[in-house]
Structures are given as structure tokens and as C-alpha cells.
C-alpha positions in Angstrom: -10.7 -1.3 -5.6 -11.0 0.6 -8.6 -14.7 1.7 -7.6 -13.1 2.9 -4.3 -10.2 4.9 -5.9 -12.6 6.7 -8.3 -15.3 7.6 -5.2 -11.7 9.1 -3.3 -11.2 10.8 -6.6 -14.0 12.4 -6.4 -13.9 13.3 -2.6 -10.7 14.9 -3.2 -12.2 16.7 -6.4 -14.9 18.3 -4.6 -12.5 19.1 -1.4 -10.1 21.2 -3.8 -13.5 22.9 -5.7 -14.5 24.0 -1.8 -11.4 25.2 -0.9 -10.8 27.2 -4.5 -14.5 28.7 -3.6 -13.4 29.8 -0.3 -10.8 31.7 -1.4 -12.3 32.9 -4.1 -14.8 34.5 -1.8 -12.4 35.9 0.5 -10.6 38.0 -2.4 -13.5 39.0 -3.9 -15.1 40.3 -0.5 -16.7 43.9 0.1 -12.5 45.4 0.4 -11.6 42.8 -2.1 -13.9 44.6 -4.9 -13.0 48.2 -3.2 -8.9 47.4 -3.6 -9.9 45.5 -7.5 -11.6 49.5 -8.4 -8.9 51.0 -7.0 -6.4 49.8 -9.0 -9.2 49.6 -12.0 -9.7 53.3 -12.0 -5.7 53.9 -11.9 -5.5 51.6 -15.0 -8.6 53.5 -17.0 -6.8 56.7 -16.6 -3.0 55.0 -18.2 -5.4 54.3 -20.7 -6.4 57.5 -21.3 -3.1 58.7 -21.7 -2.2 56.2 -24.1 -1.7 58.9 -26.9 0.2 60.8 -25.1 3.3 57.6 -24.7 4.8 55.4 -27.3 3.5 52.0 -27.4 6.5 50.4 -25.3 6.0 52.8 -22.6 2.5 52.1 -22.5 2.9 48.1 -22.4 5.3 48.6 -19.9 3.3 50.9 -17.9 0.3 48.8 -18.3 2.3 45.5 -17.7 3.6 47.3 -14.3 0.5 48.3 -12.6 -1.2 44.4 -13.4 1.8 43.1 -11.6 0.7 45.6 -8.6 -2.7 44.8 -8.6 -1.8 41.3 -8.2 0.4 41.5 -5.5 -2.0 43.8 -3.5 -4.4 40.8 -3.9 -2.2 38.3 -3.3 -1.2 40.1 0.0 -5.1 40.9 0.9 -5.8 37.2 0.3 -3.3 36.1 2.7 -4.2 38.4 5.8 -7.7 37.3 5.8 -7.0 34.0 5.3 -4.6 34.8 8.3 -7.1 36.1 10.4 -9.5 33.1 9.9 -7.4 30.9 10.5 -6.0 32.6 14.1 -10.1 32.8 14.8 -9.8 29.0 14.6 -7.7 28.2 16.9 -8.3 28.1 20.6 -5.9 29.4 23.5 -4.7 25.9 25.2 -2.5 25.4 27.6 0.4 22.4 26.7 -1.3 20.4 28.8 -4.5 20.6 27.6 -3.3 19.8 23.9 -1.8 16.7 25.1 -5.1 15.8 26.5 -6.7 16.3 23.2 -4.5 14.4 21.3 -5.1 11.3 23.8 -8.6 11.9 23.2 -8.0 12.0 19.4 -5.9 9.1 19.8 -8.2 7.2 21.0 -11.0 8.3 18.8 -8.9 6.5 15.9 -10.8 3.8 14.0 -14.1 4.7 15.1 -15.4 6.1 11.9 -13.7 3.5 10.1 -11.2 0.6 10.4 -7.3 1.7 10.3 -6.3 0.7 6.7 -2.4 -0.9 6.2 -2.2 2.0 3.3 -4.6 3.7 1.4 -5.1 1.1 -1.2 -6.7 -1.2 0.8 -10.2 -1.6 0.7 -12.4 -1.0 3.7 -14.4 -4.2 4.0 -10.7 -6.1 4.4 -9.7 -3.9 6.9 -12.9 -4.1 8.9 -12.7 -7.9 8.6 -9.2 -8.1 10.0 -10.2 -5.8 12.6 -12.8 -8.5 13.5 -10.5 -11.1 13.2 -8.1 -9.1 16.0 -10.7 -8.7 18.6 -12.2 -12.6 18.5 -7.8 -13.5 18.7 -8.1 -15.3 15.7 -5.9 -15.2 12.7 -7.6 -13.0 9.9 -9.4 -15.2 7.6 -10.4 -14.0 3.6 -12.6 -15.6 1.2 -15.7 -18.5 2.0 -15.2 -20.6 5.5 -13.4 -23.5 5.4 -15.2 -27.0 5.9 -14.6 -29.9 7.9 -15.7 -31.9 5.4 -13.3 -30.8 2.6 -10.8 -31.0 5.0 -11.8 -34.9 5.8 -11.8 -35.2 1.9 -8.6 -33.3 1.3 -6.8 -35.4 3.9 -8.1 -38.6 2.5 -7.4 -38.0 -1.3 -3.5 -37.3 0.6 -3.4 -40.3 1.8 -4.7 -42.2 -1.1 -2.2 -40.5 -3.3 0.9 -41.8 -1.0 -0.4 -45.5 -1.2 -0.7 -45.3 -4.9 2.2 -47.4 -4.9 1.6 -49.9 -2.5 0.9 -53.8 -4.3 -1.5 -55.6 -4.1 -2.8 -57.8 -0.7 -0.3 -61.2 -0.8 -3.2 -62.7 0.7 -5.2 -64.9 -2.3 -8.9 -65.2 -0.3 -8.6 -61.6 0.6 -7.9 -60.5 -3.4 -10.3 -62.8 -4.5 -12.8 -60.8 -3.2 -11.1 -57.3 -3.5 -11.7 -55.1 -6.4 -9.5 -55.8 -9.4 -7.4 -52.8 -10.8 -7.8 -51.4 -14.3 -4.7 -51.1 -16.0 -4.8 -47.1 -17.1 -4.9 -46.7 -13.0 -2.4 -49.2 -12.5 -0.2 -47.1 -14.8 -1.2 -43.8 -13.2 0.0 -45.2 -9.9 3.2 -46.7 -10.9 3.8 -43.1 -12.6 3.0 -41.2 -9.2 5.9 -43.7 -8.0 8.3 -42.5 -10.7 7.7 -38.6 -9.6 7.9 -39.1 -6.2 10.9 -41.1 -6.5 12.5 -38.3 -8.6 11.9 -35.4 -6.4 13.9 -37.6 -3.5 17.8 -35.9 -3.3 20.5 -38.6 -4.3 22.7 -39.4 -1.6 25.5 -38.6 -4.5 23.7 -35.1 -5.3 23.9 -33.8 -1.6 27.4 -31.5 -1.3 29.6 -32.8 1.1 30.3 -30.1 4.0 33.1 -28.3 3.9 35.6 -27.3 6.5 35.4 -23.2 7.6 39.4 -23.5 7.1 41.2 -24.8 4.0 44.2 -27.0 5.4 45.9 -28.2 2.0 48.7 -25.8 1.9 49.2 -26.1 5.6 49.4 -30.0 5.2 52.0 -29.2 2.2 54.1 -27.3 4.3 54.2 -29.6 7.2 54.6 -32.8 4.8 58.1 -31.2 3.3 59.4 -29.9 6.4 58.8 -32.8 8.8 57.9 -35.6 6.3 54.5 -35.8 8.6 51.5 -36.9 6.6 48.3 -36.1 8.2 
């Protein structure tokens, strides 16, 4: 996941360096650099009168025509970017653009899976995109066995008669295995637990009525001596 985060890091790194180009280019243009001498040239000659002012009026001069230039650049920036944008889009009619979004809509997940959120990796989602079209429940990590299953079922069972005793038949003990006594212990311990998760009968809360009676039964027993 990390690996993925730092590659989408890097995507959006190289989107924003595109983008800042682009615009770059678009002020700095053929009218771009025209507009930038302009005001350069109106600047050189404030500085040439710069004996001719005290120091404030100068800065303040100076400070003024900066904030000029900007906004003229700002401005120019803005209308071309305007203008290439309106050159992208294409005249449709409503109809039409709801036929294109269909389209798009239908397009989604070719190029990759459709991801729960952005965290998720892409091999999971692909997966569970599998998973969807055989109708089987999505399924992570190494395929299950049968065998371990069989085994898994059987070590079940052989826990729950852990504390069963032995055969009361003598000929048929005679020739079963005799217990050690560490398992015999280990068995009558699995007893003990199993017997101690079980809820007392004197632990279980009684159920109680939705309406308390007792002062109602009060009442009634010193008005009409009736005991309920």
C-alpha cells in the first residue's frame, strides 16, 4: 500500500509540474513578453527619475506600478487560459451530453477495477471484481483445502469428547490404548473450561415486566383489602 501511495504521489507531483508549465507558457507567450516590456520600460524611466523624488515617493511609486504589472498579467493569464479552454469544448446538444455520459458510464472500470476508496490497493479490487462475476463471495489470501477442513473438523470433535470415560466394556479396554496421565489431566481440564463458560441457571436475569405494578398493588391492597 505504501509503494502504491508513493507511485500516486508522484503521479500527482508530475500532474501539478505540467500544469504549472502550461501556464507558465501561456504568460510568458509572444504578448506575454510584449505586456512584461511594456511595463519594464515604464519602470526603467521611475527609475530614472529617482533623484528627482524622496525615497518614500519612489518606493511607493515603484511598489505601485509592480502591483500593476501583476494584475495586467494576472488578467492576460486568465483570458487565454479562457480562450483554450472555450476551444475545448464542443457545441452539444442536451441530448447528446446525456448520451456521452451513458457512454462514459459505461466505460467505468475498464481501465481499472472500481476501488471502495482510494486506499485500496488494485490487485484486491480486481480480485473482488472476479469474485462478483463467477457469484461467488470474494475470497483473500491462499485457497482453502478440503483436507484441512476434514482435519479441522476432526481435531473439533476430538476436543468435545475429551471428556468422555473410558469404554465400561473390559475385553474392549483390554485391547484399547491406555491413557497417559499428563493427557488425562489435559482432558479433565478442557472439562473444567467448558463447564465454566456454561451460564448458571442462577446467573441468568429473570425477565422483567414492561409495567411496574407494586404501587398499583399497594393501592388496591389498602383500599379494597385485595391481595393480588
Amino acid at each position: 500500500v505504501r509503494m502504491w501511495l508513493r507511485r500516486c504521489r508522484r503521479a500527482a507531483t508530475l500532474i501539478q509540474k505540467n500544469v504549472r508549465r502550461m501556464l507558465t507558457s501561456m504568460v510568458l507567450n509572444k504578448k506575454g513578453r510584449e505586456l512584461i516590456r511594456s511595463h519594464k520600460q515604464v519602470m526603467s524611466h521611475l527609475a530614472a527619475k529617482r533623484g528627482e523624488m524622496t525615497e518614500s515617493m519612489f518606493v511607493a511609486r515603484s511598489a505601485a506600478l509592480a502591483a500593476k504589472a501583476r494584475i495586467a498579467m494576472a488578467r492576460f493569464r486568465d483570458t487565454d487560459l479562457g480562450i483554450r479552454r472555450s476551444a475545448s469544448f464542443s457545441i452539444k446538444s442536451a441530448q447528446a451530453r446525456k448520451l456521452d455520459k451513458q457512454k462514459k458510464l459505461k466505460l467505468k472500470g475498464n481501465l481499472q477495477p472500481i476501488r471502495t476508496s482510494v486506499f485500496e490497493p488494485i490487485p484486491f479490487a480486481l480480485r473482488r471484481q472476479q469474485e462478483k462475476e463467477r457469484k461467488k463471495p470474494a475470497r483473500y489470501g491462499a485457497p482453502l483445502s478440503k483436507v484441512a477442513q476434514t482435519v479441522r473438523a476432526a481435531k473439533l470433535k476430538m476436543e468435545r469428547a475429551f471428556a468422555l470415560e473410558a469404554l465400561p466394556d473390559t475385553r474392549v479396554r483390554d485391547h484399547a490404548v491406555r491413557s497417559h496421565a499428563a493427557a488425562k489431566a489435559g482432558r479433565r481440564a478442557k472439562l473444567v473450561r467448558r463447564q465454566t463458560k456454561q451460564p448458571k441457571l442462577s446467573s441468568v436475569a429473570q425477565p422483567e415486566a414492561l409495567v411496574d405494578t407494586s404501587a398499583f398493588d399497594k393501592w388496591m391492597n389498602a383500599q379494597f383489602n385485595i391481595r393480588r
